[in-house]
C-alpha angles and dihedrals in degrees: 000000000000096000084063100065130104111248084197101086119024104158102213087197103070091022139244097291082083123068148143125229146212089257090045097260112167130186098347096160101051088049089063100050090047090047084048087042092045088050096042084052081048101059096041092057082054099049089045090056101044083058096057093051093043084043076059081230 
């Protein structure tokens, strides 16, 4: 993964977790973490919910 990015443009500011690439990726990594945050969100809704009906509320 790392062979892949584009040594041009690393913005020190915001770190090099952050990068684009040749192909115009950006933030690939932070899209990851917010699509595993957003499930995760997801799940506990739903857990949250089956306990209510089990609770007969």
């Amino acid at each position: 993964m790392k062979k892949m990015i584009s040594s041009n443009y690393i913005c020190p500011a915001v770190g090099s977790r952050y990068y684009r690439s040749a192909d115009g990726l950006v933030f690939m990594e932070s899209a990851v973490e917010l699509a595993m945050e957003t499930s995760r969100v997801i799940s506990v809704v739903r857990n949250q919910a089956e306990a209510k009906k089990s609770a007969g509320a």
